[in-house]
C-alpha positions as CSV (number, residue, x, y, z in Angstrom):
1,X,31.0,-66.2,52.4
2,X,34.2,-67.9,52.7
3,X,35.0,-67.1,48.5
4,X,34.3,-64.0,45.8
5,X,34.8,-66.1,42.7
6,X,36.0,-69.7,42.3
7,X,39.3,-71.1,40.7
8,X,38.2,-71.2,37.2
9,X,35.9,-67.7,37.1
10,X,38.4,-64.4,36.8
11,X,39.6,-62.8,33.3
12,X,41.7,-60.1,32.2
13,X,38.5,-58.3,32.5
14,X,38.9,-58.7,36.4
15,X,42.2,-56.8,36.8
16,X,42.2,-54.9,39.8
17,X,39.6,-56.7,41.6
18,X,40.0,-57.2,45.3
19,X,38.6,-61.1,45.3
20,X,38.5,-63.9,47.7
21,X,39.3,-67.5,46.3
22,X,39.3,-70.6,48.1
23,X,40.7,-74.1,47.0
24,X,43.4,-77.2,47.4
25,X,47.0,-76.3,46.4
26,X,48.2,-78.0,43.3
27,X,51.6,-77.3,43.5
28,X,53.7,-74.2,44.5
29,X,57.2,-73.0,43.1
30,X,59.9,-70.8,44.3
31,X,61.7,-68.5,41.9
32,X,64.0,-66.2,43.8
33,X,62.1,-64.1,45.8
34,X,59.0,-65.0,44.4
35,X,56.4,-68.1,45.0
36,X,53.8,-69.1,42.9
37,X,51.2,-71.4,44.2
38,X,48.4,-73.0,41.4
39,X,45.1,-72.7,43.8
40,X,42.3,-75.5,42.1
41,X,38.8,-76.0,42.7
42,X,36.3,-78.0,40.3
43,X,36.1,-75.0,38.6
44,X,39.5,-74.6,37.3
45,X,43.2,-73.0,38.3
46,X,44.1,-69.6,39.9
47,X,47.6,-68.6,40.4
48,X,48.6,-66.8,43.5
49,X,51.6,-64.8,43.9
50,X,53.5,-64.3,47.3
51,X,56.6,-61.5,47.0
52,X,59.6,-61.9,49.3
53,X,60.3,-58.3,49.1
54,X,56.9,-56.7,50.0
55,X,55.7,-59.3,52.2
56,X,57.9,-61.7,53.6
57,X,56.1,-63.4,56.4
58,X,53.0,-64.1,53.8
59,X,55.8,-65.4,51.5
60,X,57.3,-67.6,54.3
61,X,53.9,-68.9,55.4
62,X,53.5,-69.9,51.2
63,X,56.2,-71.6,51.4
64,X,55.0,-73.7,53.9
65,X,52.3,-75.2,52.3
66,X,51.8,-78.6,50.8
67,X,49.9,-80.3,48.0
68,X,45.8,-80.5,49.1
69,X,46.0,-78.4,51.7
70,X,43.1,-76.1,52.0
71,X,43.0,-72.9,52.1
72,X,41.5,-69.6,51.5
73,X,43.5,-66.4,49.8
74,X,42.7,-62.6,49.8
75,X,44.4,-60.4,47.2
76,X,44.0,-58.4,43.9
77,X,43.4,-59.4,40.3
78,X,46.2,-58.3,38.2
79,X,47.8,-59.0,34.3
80,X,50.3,-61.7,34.2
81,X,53.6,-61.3,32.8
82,X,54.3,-64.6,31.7
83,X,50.5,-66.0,30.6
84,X,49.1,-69.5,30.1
85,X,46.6,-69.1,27.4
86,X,45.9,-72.9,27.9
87,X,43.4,-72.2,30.8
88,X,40.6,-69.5,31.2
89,X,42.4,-67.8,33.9
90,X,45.9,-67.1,32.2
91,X,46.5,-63.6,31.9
92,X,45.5,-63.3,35.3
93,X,47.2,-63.7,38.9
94,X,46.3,-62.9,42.4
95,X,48.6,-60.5,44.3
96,X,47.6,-62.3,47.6
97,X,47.8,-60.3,50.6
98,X,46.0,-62.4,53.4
99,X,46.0,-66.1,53.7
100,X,44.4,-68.6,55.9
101,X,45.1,-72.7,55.9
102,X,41.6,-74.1,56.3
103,X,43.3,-77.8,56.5
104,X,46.5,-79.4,56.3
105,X,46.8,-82.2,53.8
106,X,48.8,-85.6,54.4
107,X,51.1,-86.3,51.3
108,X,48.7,-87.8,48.9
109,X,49.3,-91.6,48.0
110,X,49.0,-90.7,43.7
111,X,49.6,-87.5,42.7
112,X,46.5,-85.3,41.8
113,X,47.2,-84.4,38.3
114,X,45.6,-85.9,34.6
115,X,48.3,-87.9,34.4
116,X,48.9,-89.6,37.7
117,X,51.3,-92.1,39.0
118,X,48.8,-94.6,40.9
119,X,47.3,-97.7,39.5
120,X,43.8,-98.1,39.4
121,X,42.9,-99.7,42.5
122,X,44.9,-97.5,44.6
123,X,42.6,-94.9,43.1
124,X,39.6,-96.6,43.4
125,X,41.2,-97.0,47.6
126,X,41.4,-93.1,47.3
127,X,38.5,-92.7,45.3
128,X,37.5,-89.0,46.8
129,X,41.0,-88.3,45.5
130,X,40.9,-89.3,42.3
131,X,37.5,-87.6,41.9
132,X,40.0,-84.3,42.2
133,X,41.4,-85.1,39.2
134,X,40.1,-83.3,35.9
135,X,39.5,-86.2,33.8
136,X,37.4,-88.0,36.7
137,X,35.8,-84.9,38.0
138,X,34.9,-84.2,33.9
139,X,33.6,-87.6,33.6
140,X,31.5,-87.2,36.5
141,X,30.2,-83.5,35.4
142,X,29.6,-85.1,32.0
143,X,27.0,-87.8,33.9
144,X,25.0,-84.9,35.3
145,X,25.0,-83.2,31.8
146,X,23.6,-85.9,30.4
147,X,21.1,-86.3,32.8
148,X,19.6,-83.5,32.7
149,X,20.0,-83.6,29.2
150,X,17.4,-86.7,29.2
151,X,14.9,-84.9,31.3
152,X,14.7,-81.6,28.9
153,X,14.2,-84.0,26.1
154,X,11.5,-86.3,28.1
155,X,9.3,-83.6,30.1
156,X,7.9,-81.8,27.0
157,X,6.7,-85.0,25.3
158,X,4.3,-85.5,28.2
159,X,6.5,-88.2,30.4
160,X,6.2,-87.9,34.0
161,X,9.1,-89.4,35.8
162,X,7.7,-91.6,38.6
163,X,10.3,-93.4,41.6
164,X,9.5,-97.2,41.8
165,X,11.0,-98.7,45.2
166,X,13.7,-100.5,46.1
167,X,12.6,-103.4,48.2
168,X,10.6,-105.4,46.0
169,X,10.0,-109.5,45.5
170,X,12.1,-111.3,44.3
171,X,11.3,-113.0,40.6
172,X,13.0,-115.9,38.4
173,X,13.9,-115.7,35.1
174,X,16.5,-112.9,34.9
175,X,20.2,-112.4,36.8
176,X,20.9,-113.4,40.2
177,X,18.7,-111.2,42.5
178,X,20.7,-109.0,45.4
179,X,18.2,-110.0,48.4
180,X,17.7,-108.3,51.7
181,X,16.0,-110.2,54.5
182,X,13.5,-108.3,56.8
183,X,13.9,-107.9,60.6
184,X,10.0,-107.5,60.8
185,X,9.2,-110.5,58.6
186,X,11.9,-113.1,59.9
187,X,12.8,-115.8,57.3
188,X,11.6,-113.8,54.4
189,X,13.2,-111.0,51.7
190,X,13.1,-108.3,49.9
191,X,14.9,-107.9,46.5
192,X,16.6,-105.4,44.8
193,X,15.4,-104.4,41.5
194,X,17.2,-105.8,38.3
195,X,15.3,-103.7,37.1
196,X,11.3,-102.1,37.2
197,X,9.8,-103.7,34.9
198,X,6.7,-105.1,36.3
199,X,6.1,-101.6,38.4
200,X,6.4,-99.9,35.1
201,X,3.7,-102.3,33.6
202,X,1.6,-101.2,36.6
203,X,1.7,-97.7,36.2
204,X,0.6,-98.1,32.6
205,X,-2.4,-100.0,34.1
206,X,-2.8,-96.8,36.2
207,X,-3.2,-94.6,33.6
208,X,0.1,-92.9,33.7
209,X,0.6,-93.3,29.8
210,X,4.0,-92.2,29.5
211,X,6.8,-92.6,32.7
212,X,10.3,-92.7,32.7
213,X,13.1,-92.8,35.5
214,X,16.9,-92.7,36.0
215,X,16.6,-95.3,38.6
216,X,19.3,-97.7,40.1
217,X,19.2,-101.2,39.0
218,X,21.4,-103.9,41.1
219,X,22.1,-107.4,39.7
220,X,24.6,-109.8,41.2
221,X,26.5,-111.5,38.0
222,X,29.8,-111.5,36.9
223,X,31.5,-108.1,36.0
224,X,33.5,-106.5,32.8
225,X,33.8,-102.9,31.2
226,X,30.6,-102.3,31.0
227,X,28.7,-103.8,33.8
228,X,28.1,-102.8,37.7
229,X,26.7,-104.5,40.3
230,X,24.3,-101.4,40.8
231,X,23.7,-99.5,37.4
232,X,21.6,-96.9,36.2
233,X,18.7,-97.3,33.7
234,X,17.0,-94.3,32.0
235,X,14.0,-96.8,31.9
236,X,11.0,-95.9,30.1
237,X,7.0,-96.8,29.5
238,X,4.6,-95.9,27.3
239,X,1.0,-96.5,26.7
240,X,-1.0,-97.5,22.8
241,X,1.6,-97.8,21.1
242,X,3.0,-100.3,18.5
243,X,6.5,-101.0,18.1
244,X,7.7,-98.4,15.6
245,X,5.7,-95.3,18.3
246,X,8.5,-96.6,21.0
247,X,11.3,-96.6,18.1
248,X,10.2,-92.9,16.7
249,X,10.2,-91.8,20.6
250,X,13.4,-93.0,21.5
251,X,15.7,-92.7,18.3
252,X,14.6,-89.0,18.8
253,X,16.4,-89.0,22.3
254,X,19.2,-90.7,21.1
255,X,19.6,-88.2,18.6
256,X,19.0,-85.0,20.8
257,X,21.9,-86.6,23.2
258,X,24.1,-87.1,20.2
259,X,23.2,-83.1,19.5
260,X,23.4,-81.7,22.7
261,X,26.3,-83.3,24.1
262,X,28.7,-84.5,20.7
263,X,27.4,-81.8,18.6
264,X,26.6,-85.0,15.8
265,X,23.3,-84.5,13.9
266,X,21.7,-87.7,12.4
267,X,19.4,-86.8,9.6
268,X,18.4,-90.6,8.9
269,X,16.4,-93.1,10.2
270,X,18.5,-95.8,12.4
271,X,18.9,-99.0,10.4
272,X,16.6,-101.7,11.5
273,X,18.3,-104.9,11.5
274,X,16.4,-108.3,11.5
275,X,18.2,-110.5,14.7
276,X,18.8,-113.5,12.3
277,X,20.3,-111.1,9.7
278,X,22.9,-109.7,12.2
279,X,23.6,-112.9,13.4
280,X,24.1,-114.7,9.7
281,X,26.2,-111.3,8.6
282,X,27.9,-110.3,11.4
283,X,27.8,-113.5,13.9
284,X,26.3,-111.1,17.1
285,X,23.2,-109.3,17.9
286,X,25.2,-106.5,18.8
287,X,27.2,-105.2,15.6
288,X,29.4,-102.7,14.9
289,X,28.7,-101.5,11.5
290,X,31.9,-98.5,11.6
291,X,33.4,-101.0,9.1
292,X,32.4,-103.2,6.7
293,X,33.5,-106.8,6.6
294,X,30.1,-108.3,6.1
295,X,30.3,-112.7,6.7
296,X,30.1,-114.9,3.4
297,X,29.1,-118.1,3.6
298,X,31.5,-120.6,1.6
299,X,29.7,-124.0,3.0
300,X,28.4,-124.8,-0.9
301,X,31.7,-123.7,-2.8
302,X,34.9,-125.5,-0.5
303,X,33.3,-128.4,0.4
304,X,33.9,-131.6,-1.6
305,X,37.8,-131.5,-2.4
306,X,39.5,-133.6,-0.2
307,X,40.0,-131.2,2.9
308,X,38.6,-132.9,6.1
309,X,38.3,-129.8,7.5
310,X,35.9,-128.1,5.3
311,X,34.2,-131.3,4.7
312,X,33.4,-132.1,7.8
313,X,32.4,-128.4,8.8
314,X,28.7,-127.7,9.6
315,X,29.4,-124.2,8.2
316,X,32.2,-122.5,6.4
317,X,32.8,-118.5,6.7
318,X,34.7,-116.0,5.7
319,X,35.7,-112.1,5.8
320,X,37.8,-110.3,3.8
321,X,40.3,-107.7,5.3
322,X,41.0,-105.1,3.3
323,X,44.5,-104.3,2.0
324,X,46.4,-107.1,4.3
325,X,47.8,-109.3,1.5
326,X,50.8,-108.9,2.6
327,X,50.3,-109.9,6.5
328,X,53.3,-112.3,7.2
329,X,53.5,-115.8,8.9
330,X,54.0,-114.2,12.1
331,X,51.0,-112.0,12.2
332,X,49.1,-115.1,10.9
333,X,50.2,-117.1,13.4
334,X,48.8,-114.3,15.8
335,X,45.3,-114.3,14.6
336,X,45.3,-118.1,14.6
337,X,45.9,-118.2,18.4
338,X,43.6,-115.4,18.8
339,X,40.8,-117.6,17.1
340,X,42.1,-120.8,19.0
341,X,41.6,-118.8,22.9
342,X,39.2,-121.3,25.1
343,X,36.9,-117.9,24.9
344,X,36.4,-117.8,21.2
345,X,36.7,-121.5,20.5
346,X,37.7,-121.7,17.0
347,X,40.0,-124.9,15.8
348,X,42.3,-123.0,13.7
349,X,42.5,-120.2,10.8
350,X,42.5,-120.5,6.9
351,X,43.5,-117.4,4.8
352,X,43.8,-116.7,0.6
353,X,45.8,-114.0,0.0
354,X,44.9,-112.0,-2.8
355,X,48.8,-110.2,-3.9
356,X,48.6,-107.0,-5.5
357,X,50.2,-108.5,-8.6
358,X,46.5,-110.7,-8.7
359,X,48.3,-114.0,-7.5
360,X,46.1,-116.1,-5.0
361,X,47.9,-117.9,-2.2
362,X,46.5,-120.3,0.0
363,X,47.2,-122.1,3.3
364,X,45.4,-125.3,1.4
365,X,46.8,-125.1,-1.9
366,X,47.5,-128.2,-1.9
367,X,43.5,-129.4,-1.7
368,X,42.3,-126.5,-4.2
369,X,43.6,-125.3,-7.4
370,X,44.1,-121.8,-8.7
371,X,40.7,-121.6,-10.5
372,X,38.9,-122.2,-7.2
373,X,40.8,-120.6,-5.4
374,X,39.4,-117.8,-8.1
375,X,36.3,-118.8,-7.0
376,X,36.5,-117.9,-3.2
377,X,37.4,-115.0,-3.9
378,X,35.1,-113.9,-6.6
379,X,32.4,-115.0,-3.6
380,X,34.3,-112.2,-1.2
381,X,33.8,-109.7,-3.5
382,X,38.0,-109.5,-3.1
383,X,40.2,-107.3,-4.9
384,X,43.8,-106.9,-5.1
385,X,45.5,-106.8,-1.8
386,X,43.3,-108.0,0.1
387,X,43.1,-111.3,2.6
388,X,40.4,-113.5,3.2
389,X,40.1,-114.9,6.9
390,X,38.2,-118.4,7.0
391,X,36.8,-120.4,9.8
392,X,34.9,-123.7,9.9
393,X,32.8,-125.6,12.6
394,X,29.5,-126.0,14.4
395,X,27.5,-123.1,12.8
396,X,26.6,-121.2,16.4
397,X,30.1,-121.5,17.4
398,X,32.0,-120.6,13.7
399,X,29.3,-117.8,13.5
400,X,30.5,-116.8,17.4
401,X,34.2,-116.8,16.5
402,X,33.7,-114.7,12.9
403,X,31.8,-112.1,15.1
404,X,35.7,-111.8,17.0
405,X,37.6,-111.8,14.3
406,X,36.1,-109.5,13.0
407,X,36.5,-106.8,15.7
408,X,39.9,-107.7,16.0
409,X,40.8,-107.4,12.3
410,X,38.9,-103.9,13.0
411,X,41.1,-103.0,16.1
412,X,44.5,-103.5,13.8
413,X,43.3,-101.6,11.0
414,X,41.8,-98.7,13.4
415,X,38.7,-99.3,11.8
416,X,36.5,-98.7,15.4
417,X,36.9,-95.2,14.9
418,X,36.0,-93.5,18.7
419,X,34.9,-90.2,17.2
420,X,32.7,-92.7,14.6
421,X,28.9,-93.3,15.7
422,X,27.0,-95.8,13.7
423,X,23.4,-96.8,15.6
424,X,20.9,-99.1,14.8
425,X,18.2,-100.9,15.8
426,X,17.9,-104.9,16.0
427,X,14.7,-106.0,16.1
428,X,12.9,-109.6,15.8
429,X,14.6,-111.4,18.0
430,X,13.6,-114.9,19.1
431,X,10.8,-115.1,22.1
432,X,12.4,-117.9,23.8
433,X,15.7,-120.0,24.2
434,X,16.2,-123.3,24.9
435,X,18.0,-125.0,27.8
436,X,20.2,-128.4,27.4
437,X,20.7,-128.9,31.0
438,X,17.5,-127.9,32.4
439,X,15.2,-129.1,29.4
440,X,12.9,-126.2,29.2
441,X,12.7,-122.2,27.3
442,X,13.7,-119.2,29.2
443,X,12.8,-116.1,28.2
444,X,14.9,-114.6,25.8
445,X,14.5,-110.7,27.2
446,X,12.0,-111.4,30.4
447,X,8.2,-113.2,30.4
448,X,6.7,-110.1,29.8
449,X,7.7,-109.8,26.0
450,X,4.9,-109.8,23.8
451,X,5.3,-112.6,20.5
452,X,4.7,-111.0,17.2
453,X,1.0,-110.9,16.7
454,X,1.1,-113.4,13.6
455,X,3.5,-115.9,15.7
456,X,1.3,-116.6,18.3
457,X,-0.3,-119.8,17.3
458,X,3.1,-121.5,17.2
459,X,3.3,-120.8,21.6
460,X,2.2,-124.2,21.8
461,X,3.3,-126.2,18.9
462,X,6.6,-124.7,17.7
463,X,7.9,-122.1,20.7
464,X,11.3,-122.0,19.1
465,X,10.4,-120.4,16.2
466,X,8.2,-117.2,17.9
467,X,9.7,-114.1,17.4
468,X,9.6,-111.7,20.2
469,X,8.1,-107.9,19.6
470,X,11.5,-106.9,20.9
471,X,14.1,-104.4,19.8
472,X,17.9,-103.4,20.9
473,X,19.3,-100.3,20.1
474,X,23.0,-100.9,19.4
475,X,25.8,-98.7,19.0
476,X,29.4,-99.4,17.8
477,X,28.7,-102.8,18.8
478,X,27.4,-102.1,22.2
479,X,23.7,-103.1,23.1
480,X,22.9,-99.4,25.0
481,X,19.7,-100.2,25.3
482,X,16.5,-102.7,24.8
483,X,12.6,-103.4,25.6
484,X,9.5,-104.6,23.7
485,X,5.8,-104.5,23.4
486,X,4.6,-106.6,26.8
487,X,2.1,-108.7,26.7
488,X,-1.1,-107.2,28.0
489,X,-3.6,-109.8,28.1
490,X,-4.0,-112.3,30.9
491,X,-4.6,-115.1,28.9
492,X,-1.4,-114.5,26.7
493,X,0.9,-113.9,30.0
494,X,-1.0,-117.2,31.0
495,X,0.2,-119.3,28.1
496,X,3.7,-117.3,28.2
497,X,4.3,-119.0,31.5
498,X,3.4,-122.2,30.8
499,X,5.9,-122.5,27.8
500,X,8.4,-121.0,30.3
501,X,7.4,-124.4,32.7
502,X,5.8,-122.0,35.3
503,X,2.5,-124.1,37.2
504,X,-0.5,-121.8,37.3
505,X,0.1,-122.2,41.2
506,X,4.1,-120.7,40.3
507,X,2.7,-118.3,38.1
508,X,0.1,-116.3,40.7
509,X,2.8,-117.1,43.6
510,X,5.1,-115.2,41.7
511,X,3.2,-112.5,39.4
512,X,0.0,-112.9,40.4
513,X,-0.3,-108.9,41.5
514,X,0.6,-108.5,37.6
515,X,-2.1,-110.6,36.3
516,X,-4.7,-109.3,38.6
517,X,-3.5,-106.2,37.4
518,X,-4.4,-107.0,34.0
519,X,-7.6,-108.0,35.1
520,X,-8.9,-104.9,35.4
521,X,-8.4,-103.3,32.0
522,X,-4.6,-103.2,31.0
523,X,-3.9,-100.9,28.2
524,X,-1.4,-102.3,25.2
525,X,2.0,-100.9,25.9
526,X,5.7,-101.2,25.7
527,X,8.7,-99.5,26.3
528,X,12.5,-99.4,27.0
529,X,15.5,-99.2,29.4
530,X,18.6,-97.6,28.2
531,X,21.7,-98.2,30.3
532,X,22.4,-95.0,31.7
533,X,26.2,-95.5,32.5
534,X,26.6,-96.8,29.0
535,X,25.2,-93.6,27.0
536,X,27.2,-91.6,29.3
537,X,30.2,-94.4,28.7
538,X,29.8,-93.8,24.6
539,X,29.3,-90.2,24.7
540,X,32.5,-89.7,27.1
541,X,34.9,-91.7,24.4
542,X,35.5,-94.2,26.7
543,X,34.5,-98.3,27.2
544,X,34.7,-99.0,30.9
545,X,31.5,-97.4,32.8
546,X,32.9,-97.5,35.6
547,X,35.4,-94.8,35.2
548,X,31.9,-92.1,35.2
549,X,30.7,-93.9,38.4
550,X,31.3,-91.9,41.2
551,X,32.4,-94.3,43.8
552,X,32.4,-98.3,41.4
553,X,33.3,-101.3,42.4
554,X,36.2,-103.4,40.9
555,X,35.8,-106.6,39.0
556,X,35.3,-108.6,41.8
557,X,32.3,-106.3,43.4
558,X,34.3,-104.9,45.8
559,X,34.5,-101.6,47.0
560,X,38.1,-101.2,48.2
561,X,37.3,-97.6,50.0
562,X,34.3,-98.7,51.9
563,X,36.1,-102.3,52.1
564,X,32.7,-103.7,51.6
565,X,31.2,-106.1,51.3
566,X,32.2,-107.5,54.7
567,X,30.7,-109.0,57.5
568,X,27.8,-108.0,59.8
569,X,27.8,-108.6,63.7
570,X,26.3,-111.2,65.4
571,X,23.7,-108.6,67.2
572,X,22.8,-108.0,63.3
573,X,22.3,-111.6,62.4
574,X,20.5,-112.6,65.3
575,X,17.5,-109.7,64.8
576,X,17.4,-110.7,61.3
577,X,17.3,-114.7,62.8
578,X,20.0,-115.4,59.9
579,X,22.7,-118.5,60.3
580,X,25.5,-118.0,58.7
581,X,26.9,-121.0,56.8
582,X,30.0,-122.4,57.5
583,X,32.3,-124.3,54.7
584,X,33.2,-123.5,51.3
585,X,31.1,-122.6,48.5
586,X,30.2,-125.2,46.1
């Protein structure tokens, strides 16, 4: 055994001990005739103590050493003088009397402490460096925890994990599909899962009633904070169930992660929230309700007095912020460019200020007087102090813009609490959405969302108005997970795909090993995926996912330490008989 303990193991209780530890030098110092060198592992930090006076050729060889280098130290456990109750192993010090360099260490580009000096993608370069630091190396611990977490809480409820494969066909309907061609097959390809659905249908045709899996998911599409190119799903199946059976299951897991890792306890149900609801009140299907700041709909009351703006609107809304009355031009001026960015798409901002002394004060006074100006903000519910944020358009994109303006009135009055968890469930969602360019319904989830029982005589004559058996569970306004009840009957998935446009011939070419499957006695089921790196995401306090990904990729799907993705040799291309296409992409 090269070590008796690790970095972060020996107490007080310890003293004397003759122990072993072994490690990467954090940093070393030189008092007099004394050096003290911080020894870390993943475990935590030991100090080591080299003594001029009683050894100076081990001192000497301390002094020697530089930051990461590796090395293993023999010695005794004894009281420190001067402690560091900050870390477990404070009180205690190694009187090292043998010492060994295992490897030398380069100067390290960024400096391995939780504060570093190097920009992210220098880190992300140096990624098995950065994983040495304690809030990456926690991050990543935190992943496993939660994990295992998910399989304590799934095993004893009867779910038997199950690994779907990789290479699998490739399907429309959903994200761009990674594909990988086959040398044995030439001119055809495999795809990379976006995600398992139809296997998981299958194994519920099998007879494996409940499965789940942490499985990796890959889908090529643009990047932010919270997406990868390859993801994890803790993806999930179950067998006779009706929606609220699923809900029951998986609220309880979200609440036993919420215990287990956060310490929060959640004695009451999760709202469920109707889609068209959050979408009329809060202008998303993914709301954060940590604050209030509910939408009102002022369409009937400022229309009709002269102001083209509001008259010409499709639909007028507000929110009222409180305790801002007093916001000044300037910071008005700000949230009108914030609501005027190409990304939000708003025209421009209208506010009533509500002054503590009850005076109302519009940016349209001119076009209303002061009783209805009263009016608006008897509609707001406003009091005192408060100042009413208004926007007028198009309904989807006023509604769109609201939603923003919203968070960001939340952001400046630090109303998205992180330490603040508020779930719910969104259910009802539309089945299907239409397509201007392509003239035809996609699926609003994927085509194996069941319709609500009672809306399935409108597939054919009224599509648009079908509501999907389809729930999200959302959490301080992030969607962390969603799924349905799937359609189980061949003659449903049938008329599914040919709203969707989908030929019978399309339809077999593509899922026609799903609806023989459910020729042969598929049972009613649904389930859900959660996105893994976004529980672990939420839990950690944080919004990016990629910073409790061991080795991510940057927002252009790049992996800067592998330098990938980069080109294959011609030997490669020609067993897989691939060209490769010369020119610009369109």
């Amino acid at each position: 055994m090269y070590r008796t303990h690790t970095c972060g193991e020996l107490t007080i209780k310890d003293a004397g001990k003759d122990v072993t530890l072994c490690g990467w030098i954090q940093k070393s110092r030189e008092l007099g005739g004394m050096t003290f060198v911080d020894l870390r592992d993943r475990y935590g930090i030991t100090q080591l103590v080299f003594n001029m006076e009683t050894n100076p050729e081990l001192c000497r060889e301390a002094r020697k050493l530089g930051r990461e280098f590796v090395v293993r130290a023999k010695g005794k456990v004894r009281e420190r003088s001067n402690k560091n109750l900050k870390i477990p192993t404070g009180e205690i010090e190694i009187e090292v009397s043998g010492l060994d360099v295992l490897n030398k260490s380069e100067l390290p580009p960024f400096t391995i402490e939780d504060e570093t000096d190097g920009g992210e993608e220098l880190r992300m370069k140096y990624r098995y460096l950065d994983l040495r630091r304690n809030p990456v190396k926690n991050n990543i611990i935190l992943r496993h925890r939660i994990a295992q977490e998910v399989r304590k809480y799934m095993d004893p409820i009867g779910f038997i994990e199950v690994e779907t494969p990789f290479l699998i066909k490739s399907t429309p309907e959903g994200a761009r599909d990674f594909v990988v061609p086959s040398r044995m097959q030439p001119g055809t390809f495999y795809a990379l899962p976006q995600s398992p659905q139809t296997l998981k249908q299958l194994l519920m045709v099998a007879g494996f009633d409940k499965y789940f899996q942490l499985v990796r998911c890959f889908r090529d599409e643009d990047l932010r904070a919270d997406r990868q190119p390859e993801f994890s799903q803790i993806d999930c199946e179950m067998s006779f169930v009706e929606r609220d059976d699923v809900l029951d299951t998986f609220e309880g897991l979200a609440k036993y992660l919420f215990k287990q890792i956060r310490g929060i306890e959640f004695s009451e149900p999760f709202l469920k929230l109707p889609y068209q609801q959050a979408i009329e009140n809060y202008g998303t299907d993914k709301p954060d309700l940590r604050f209030g700041m509910k939408f009102t709909d002022l369409t009937a009351i400022v229309k009709g007095h002269g102001f083209q703006v509001f008259d010409n609107a499709e639909f007028i809304g507000a929110i009222s912020a409180e305790g801002c009355s007093e916001y000044t031009r300037r910071q008005l001026d700000e949230l009108t460019d914030f609501v005027k960015r190409p990304q939000i798409g708003a025209k421009g901002l209208i506010y009533l200020k509500y002054g503590t002394d009850s005076s109302l004060k519009s940016s349209v006074d001119k076009f209303y007087s002061g009783e209805e100006l009263a009016k608006w903000a008897a509609a707001m519910n406003a009091k005192q102090g408060d100042l009413v944020l208004i926007l007028a358009g198009e309904k989807t994109t006023t509604l769109s813009a609201l939603s923003e303006l919203r968070l960001e009135m939340g952001n400046r009055l630090g109303l998205r609490k992180k330490d603040k968890f508020v779930p719910l469930w969104v259910v009802d969602f539309p089945l299907l959405k239409w397509d201007e360019d392509e003239k035809r319904f996609f699926a609003m989830h994927h085509p194996f969302t069941s319709p609500k029982p009672e809306d399935i005589k409108l597939m054919e004559t009224d599509p648009g108005k079908v509501r999907a058996n389809a729930y999200d569970l959302v959490i301080n306004g992030t969607e962390i997970g969603g799924g349905s009840i799937r359609i189980h009957d061949a003659d449903v998935q049938k008329l599914m795909f040919k709203v969707l446009g989908f030929t019978d011939e399309e339809a077999n070419n593509q899922f026609g090993f799903l609806l023989n499957a459910f020729k042969y006695g598929a049972p009613p089921h649904g389930g859900i995926a959660f996105g893994f790196d976004r529980w672990v995401a939420l839990l950690g306090g944080q919004d990016s996912i990629r910073d409790f990904i061991a080795f991510p990729k940057n927002n252009s799907g790049r992996d800067v330490m592998l330098d990938t993705p980069s080109a294959i040799s011609d030997k490669q291309l020609d067993e897989l008989m691939l060209e490769i296409k010369k020119g610009k992409k369109n």
